[in-house]
N, C-alpha and C positions, 0 to 999 in steps of 0.2 A: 559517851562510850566508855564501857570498865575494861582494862588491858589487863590482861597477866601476862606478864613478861617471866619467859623460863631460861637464863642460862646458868651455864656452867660456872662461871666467876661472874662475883662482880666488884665492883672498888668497895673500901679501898680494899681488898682482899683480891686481886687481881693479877695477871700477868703482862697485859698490853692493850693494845690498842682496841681488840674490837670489845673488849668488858668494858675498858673506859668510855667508847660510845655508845653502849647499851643507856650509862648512865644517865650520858649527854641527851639522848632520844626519851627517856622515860622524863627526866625534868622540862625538855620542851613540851613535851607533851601536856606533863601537869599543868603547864605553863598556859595553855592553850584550851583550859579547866575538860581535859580527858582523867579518869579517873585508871589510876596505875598500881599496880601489883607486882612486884619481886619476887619470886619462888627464885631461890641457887642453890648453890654448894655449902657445906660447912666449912671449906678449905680456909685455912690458917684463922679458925675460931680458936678462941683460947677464952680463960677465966674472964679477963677484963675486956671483953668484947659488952659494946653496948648495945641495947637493942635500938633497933631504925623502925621510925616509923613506914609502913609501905613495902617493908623489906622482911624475907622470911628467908634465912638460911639453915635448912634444914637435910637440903639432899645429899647424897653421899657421891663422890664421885668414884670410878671404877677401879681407880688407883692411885698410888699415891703419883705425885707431878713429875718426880724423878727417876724414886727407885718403885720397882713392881714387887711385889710382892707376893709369892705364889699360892701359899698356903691361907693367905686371905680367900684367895679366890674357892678355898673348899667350906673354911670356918666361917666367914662375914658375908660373903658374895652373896646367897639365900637371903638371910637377914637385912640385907641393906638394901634388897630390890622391895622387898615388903615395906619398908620402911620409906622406900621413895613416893609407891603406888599411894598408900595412908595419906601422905605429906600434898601428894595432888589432889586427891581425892576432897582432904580439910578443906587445903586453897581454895577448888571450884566452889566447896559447900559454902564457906563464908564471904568467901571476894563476891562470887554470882557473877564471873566475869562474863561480858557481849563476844570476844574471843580472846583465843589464846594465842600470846606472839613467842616461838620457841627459836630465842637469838642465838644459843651458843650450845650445840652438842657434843662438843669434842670432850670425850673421858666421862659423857653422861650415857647412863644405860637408854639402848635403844627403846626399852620398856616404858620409859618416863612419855616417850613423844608417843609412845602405840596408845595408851591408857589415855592420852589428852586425847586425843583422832575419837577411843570409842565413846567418851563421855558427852563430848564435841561433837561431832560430827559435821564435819561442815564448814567447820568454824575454829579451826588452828592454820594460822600461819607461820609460815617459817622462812627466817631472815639467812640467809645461806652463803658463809663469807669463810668455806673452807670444802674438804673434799670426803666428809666425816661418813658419805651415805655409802659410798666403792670403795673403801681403807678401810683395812680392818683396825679392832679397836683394841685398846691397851691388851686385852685380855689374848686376843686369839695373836696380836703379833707375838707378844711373847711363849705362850705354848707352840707358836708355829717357827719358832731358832732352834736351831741345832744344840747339842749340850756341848761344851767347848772341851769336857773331857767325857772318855767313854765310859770311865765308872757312872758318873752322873747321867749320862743319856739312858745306860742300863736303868737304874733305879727311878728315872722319871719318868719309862716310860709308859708306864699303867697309869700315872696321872693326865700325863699329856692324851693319852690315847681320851680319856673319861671325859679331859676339859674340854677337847673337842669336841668332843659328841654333843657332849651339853650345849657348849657353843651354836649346832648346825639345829639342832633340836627347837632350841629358843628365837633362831633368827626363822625358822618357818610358822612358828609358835605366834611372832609377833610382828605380823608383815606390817609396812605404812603404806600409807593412799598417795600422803604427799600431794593434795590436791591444789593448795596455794604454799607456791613458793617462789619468793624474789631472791635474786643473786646480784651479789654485789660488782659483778662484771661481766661480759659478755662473755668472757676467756672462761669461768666459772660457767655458767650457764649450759655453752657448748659442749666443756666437758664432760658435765654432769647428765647431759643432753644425747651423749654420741654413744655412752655408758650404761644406755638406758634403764636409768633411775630414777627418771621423771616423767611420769607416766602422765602426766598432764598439762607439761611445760613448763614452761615461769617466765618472769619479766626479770627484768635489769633495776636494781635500784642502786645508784652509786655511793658509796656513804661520802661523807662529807665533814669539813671542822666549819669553827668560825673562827672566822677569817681575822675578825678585828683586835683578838689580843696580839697575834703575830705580826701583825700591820700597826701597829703600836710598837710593839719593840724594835721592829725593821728602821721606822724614826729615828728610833733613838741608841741608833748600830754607833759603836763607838769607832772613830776614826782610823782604819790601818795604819799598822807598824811593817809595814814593806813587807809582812810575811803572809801567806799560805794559809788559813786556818781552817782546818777539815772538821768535820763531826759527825760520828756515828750516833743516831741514841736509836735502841731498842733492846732487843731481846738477844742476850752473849747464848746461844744455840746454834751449833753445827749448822743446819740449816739457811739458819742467817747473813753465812758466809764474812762473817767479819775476819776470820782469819785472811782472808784474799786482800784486804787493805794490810795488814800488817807487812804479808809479804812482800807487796805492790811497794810497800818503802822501804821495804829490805833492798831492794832491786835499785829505788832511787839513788840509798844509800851507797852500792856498790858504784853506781857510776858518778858519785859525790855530785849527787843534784837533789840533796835534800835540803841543804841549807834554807834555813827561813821557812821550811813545812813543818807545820804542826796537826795533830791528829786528835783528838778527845773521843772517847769514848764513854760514852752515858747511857748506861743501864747495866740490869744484872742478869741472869741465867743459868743455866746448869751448872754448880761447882768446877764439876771435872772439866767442860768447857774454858771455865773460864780461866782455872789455870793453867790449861796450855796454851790461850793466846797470852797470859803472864809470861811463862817459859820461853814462848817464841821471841815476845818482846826482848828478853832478855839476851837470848842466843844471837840473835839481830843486830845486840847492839843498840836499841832504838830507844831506849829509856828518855833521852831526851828529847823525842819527837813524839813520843807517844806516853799520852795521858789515860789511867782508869780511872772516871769521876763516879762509879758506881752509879746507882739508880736515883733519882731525883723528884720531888715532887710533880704530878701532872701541871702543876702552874708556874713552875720555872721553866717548864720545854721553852715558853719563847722567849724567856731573856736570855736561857742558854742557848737559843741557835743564832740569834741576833748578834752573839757573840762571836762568830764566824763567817765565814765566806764560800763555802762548798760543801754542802752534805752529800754523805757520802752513801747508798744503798746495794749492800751488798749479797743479797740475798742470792740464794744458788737454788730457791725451793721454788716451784711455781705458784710464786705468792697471790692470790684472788687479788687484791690490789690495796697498796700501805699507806695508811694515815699517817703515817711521818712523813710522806715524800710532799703531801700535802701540805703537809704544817711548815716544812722546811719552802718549799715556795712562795706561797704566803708569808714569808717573812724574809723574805729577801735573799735566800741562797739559790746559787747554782749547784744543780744536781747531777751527778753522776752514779748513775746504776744502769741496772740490768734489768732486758726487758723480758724476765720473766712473767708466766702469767698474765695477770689482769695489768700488770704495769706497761705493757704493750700499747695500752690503752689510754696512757698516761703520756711515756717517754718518748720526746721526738728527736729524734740526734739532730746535733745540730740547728735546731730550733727551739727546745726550752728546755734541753740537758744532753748530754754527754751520756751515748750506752757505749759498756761492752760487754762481753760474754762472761756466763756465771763463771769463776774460778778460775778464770784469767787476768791473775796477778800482773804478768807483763802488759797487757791494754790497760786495767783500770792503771797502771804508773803511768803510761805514754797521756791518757787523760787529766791526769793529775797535773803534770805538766806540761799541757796543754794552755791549762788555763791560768797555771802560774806565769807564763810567757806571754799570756795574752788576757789582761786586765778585761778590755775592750769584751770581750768572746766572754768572760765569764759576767759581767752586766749584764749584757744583752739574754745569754741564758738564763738570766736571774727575773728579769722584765719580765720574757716572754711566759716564766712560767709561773709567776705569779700572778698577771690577768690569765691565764689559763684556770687556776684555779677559783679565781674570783668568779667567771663564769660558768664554770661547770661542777664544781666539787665544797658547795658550801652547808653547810649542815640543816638549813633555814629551806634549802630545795631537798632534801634527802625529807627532812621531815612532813614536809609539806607533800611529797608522793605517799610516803608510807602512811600519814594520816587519810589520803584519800583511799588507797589501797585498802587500808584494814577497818574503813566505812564502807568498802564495796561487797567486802567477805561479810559482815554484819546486815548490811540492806540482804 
């Protein structure tokens, strides 16, 4: 079977978690002699970028990661859709792919997936592990905000009036069928379901890690020092809710029951974000309790979590459902988050983690110290959620459906 794989990022030129398991699925795959194709982004090519065999990073995405850029949207926006259509076009002519698997749309023009559907027919799948089909996309959120001064709202508004049009013009221009599509959780699924944007349904496919590097490091967990060790890693973005741990020890701190907590923090994310959980830290007080380790290679995740005792998930967005809460069980932490979204699916209070609600700094502390108080409680949460995940969220059953699945689109 020949795949072409379409997302948005992919490693290492990535953001998180679901580009790094685009990876992880296209190498089982090869693994399993399926023949695989790469179509992405250009995002953070530069000079000494080398070429990959399998790998074609050619398409442009909508905007830049952070800041938007408006006047792009009238100079380049034309040009880069041409450019994307070309770029699929080559792909099908030379790959000859059996179908096409379009993992990541988020910041990729809706154009890329119409063009697969008319060449295809039949015969594109799509892996759906966010809400990119009913949210609007870089383009129309930003001509659709207010100007923050009214000289500016004056003078943009014959562009804004133009960008929309164009916008409403092209989404009738290039409707999708959407006829195979799996969602990475029920929670996903329904919503996208209730939204009626699935005109033909979809299944469930849960993604999944392996399991055996983090159950190696878990081994080889180094002895506690009578303390607390928390740990974030993912994506420093509003969304993410990490600011709610800071607080949550602000709060400890105030009632002098932080002694012996410690916090890490691993990854990177929007600048500006990041420096106000910096600042906060600061204002807090917390510098001692709270570490920035920056972003780290995908193959230290599990010696760094191994190095801890409670991962921490704070997200406040209703997340499809997070391979870190995954990896963080499989390796022997007790987890405490929120049962946003698809993690509903995942989190059972009081049987393999600790919820509380998004953005409640006072619960996630009383949780915190919970389990500092209670040794016992946080094992047991650590146990149960680790065969949890041994049974149901291994990347070896993820693969093993969507291999059948995208031989069913094919027959």
């Amino acid at each position: 079977m020949r795949i072409l794989f379409i997302s948005n990022l992919y490693p290492p030129h990535d953001l998180g978690g679901m580009e790094q398991l685009c990876q992880e699925a296209v190498e089982h795959l090869r693994a399993r002699k399926q023949s695989c194709y790469v179509l992405t982004s250009r995002h953070d090519l530069n000079r000494s970028t080398q070429p990959e065999a399998g790998v074609e990073r050619t398409l442009h995405l909508q905007a830049d990661i952070h800041y938007y850029r408006p006047l792009d949207f009238f100079r380049r926006r034309p040009r880069q859709e041409r450019a994307n259509q070309a770029a699929l076009r080559r792909a099908i002519d030379q790959f000859q792919p059996d179908v096409i698997f379009i993992w990541g749309m988020w910041n990729l023009s809706q154009q890329i997936a119409y063009w697969a559907e008319q060449w295809m027919p039949g015969r594109v799948a799509y892996a759906v592990a966010g809400y990119w089909f009913m949210q609007p996309d870089p383009h129309e959120s930003y001509w659709r905000q207010p100007a923050r001064r009214g000289v500016t709202r004056v003078l943009m508004a014959p562009a804004r009036r133009l960008a929309l049009h164009t916008l409403r013009r092209e989404r009738q221009a290039y409707p999708l069928r959407l006829e195979q599509v799996a969602c990475v959780s029920a929670y996903v699924r329904d919503k996208l379901d209730q939204a009626g944007v699935l005109p033909h349904g979809a299944r469930v496919i849960y993604n999944g890690i392996d399991p055996q590097p983090y159950l190696h490091a878990a081994a080889r967990r180094p002895a506690g020092d009578g303390s607390l060790r928390l740990v974030y890693t993912g994506g420093l973005l509003a969304h993410k809710g990490v600011h709610t741990a800071i607080e949550a020890l602000g709060l400890l701190k105030a009632q002098d029951a932080l002694d012996s907590i410690r916090l890490d923090i691993v990854g990177s994310g929007h600048p500006d974000y990041e420096a106000q959980l910096r600042a906060r830290v600061q204002a807090l007080d917390l510098g001692d309790h709270v570490a920035f380790r920056g972003r780290v290679p995908r193959s230290a995740i599990p010696s760094v979590l191994a190095g801890h005792d409670v991962f921490l998930f704070t997200s406040v967005y209703e997340e499809p459902i997070a391979r870190s809460v995954m990896e963080a069980m499989a390796a022997g932490l007790a987890v405490i988050g929120t049962p946003v979204g698809g993690q509903a699916e995942m989190l059972n209070h009081a049987v393999n983690a600790l919820v509380y609600p998004p953005d409640d700094a006072e619960k996630l502390a009383a949780c915190i110290s919970m389990l500092r108080n209670d040794p016992a409680l946080c094992s047991q949460l650590a146990s149960a959620g680790q065969n949890m995940v041994l049974e149901r969220f291994t990347l070896r059953r993820m693969v093993d459906e969507v291999e059948l699945w995208l031989e069913e689109i094919v027959e």
